[in-house]
N, C-alpha and C positions, 0 to 999 in steps of 0.2 A: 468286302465282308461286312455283313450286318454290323453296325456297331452294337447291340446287344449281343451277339456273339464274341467280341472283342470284351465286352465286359466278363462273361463267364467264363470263358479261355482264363481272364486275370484271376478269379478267383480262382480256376481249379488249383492253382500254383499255389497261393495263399492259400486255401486252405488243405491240403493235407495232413496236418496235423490235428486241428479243429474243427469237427465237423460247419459249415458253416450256418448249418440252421439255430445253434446254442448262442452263435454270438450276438452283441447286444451291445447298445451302448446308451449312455446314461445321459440323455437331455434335460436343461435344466429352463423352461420356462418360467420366466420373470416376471414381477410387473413393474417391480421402480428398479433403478438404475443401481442400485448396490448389490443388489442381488437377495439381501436377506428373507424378502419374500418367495422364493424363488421354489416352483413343485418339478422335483425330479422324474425325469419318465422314461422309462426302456423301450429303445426302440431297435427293431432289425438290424443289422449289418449287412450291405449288399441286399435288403429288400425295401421298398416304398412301402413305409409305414402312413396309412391313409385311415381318419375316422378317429375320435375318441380322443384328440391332441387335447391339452389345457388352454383354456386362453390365458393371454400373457399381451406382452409389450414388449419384449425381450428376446432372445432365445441363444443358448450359449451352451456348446459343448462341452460336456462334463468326461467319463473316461471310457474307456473301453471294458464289456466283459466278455473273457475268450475269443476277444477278436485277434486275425492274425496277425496284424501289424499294431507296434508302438502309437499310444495315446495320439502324439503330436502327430501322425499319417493322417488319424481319422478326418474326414473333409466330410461335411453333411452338408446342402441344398435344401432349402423349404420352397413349400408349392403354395400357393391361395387353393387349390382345384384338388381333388381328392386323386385325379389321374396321374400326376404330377408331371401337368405341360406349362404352369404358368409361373414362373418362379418369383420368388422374392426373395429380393438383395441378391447379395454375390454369396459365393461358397464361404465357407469357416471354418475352424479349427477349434482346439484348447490353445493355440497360441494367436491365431489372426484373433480381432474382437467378435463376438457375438453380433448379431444383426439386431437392428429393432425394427419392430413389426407395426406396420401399421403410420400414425402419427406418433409414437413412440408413448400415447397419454391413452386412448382409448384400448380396452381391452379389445384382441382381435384373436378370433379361432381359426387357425391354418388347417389348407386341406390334406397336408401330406409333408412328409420330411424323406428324405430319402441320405442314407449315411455309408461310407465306402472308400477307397482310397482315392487320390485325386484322378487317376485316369478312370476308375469307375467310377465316378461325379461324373467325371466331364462325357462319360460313353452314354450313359442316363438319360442327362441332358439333351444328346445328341437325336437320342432314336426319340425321343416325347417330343421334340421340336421340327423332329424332319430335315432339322440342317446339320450337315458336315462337320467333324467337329474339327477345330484350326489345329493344326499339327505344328502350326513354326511361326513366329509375327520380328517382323521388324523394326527395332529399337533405334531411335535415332538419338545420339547422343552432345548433348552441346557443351562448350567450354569456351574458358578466355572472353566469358560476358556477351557468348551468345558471338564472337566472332568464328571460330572455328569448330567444324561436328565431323562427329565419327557415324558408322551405322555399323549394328550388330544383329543376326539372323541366330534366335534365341527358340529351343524346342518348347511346344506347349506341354509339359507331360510332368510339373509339377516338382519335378529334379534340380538342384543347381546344378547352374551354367558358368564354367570360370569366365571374366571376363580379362582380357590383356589388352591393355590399350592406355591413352593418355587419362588422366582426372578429369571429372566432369563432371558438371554442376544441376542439369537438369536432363531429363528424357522425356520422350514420346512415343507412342506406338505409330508405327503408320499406317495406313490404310491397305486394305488386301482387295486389289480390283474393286476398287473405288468406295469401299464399305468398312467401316471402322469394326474389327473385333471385338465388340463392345463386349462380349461373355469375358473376354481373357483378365488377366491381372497379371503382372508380373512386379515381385519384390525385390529390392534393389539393393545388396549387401556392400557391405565391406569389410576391414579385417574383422577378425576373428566372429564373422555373419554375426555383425553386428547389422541390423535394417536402416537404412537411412531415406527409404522411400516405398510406396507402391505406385507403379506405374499402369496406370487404367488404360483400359483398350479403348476407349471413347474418344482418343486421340489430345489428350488435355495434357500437360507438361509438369512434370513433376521435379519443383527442387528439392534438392538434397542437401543444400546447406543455405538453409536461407539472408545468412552474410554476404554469399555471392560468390565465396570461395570455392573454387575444383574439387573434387573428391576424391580419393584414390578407391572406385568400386573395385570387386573385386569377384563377386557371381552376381545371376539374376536367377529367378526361380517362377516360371511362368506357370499358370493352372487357367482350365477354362470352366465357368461354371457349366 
């Protein structure tokens, strides 16, 4: 199935309540780091808003209007390219941080934002780039200073994932027929989802207590830009 049909199948669900053409969510383009300069802009819900963006250095999701899912769902991707195939940075939230655009100092005008839940991110993504989007990535888990590892096969679809297993200090993605998931990310909890990692698909190792102490995780929550 087309993964653009895979995105709209998801809204129809999500939105019956709220028409979806009303909703809208509230970007907030920056240009210095604290944000006080910062011009708010409404953009689609479930559509590539392309043309007319502010320039900025920054860009950081502000909240949802009549959108159907909770603030912290909304996941938005920006494009350099008005058709939105060429992405910049990884996906975002009101809880992950904002991205910055550009070398973070020169203003830069983006060609497109597109904002959605994580599996419409990641469907988005899928059909503008022509690749498949990863459905499952493997976590390879270390402990005991790097002498003993575990692995775990964790869903791409943005949900926590319990995990049960020993403490463990660092992670990695591994490689999917021979090519690193570089779109994916997955964050790394423990009690009470508390974050004590993001683990990059780029296959780079991620500690969790930088002491060197084990960790008791406890979910992971993987999304693909």
């Amino acid at each position: 199935m087309h993964s653009s049909l895979i995105a709209s199948t998801l809204f129809a669900a999500l939105t019956a309540a709220v028409p979806l053409s009303k909703a809208q969510v509230n970007l907030q383009f920056g240009i210095s780091v604290d944000g006080d300069d910062a011009t708010t802009r409404q953009v689609p819900f479930g559509k590539l808003s392309a043309g007319g963006l502010p320039k900025s250095t920054r860009l950081v999701v502000g909240n949802g209007i009549d959108a159907p899912i909770a603030d912290d769902k909304i996941i938005c991707q920006a494009f350099a390219d008005a058709a939105g195939t060429q992405k910049v940075g990884t996906p975002f939230n009101n809880v992950l941080p904002g991205i910055t655009v550009g070398d973070g100092k020169s203003l830069v005008t983006l060609g497109s934002v597109f904002c959605s839940d994580a599996a419409g991110v990641a469907a988005f993504s899928s059909a503008s780039s022509g690749k498949p989007a990863v459905s499952e990535v493997t976590i390879q888990l270390e402990f005991d200073g790097g002498s003993g590892a575990v692995q775990r096969d964790v869903p791409v679809n943005g949900k926590l994932t319990p995990y049960r297993g020993p403490n463990v200090n660092s992670g990695f993605i591994l490689a999917i027929e021979g090519e690193q998931p570089v779109d994916v990310t997955c964050e790394t909890f423990a009690a009470n989802q508390k974050r004590v990692g993001v683990i990059k698909g780029d296959g780079s190792s991620e500690v969790f207590d930088k002491s060197g102490k084990d960790v008791a995780v406890e979910a992971f929550k993987c999304a693909s830009a």
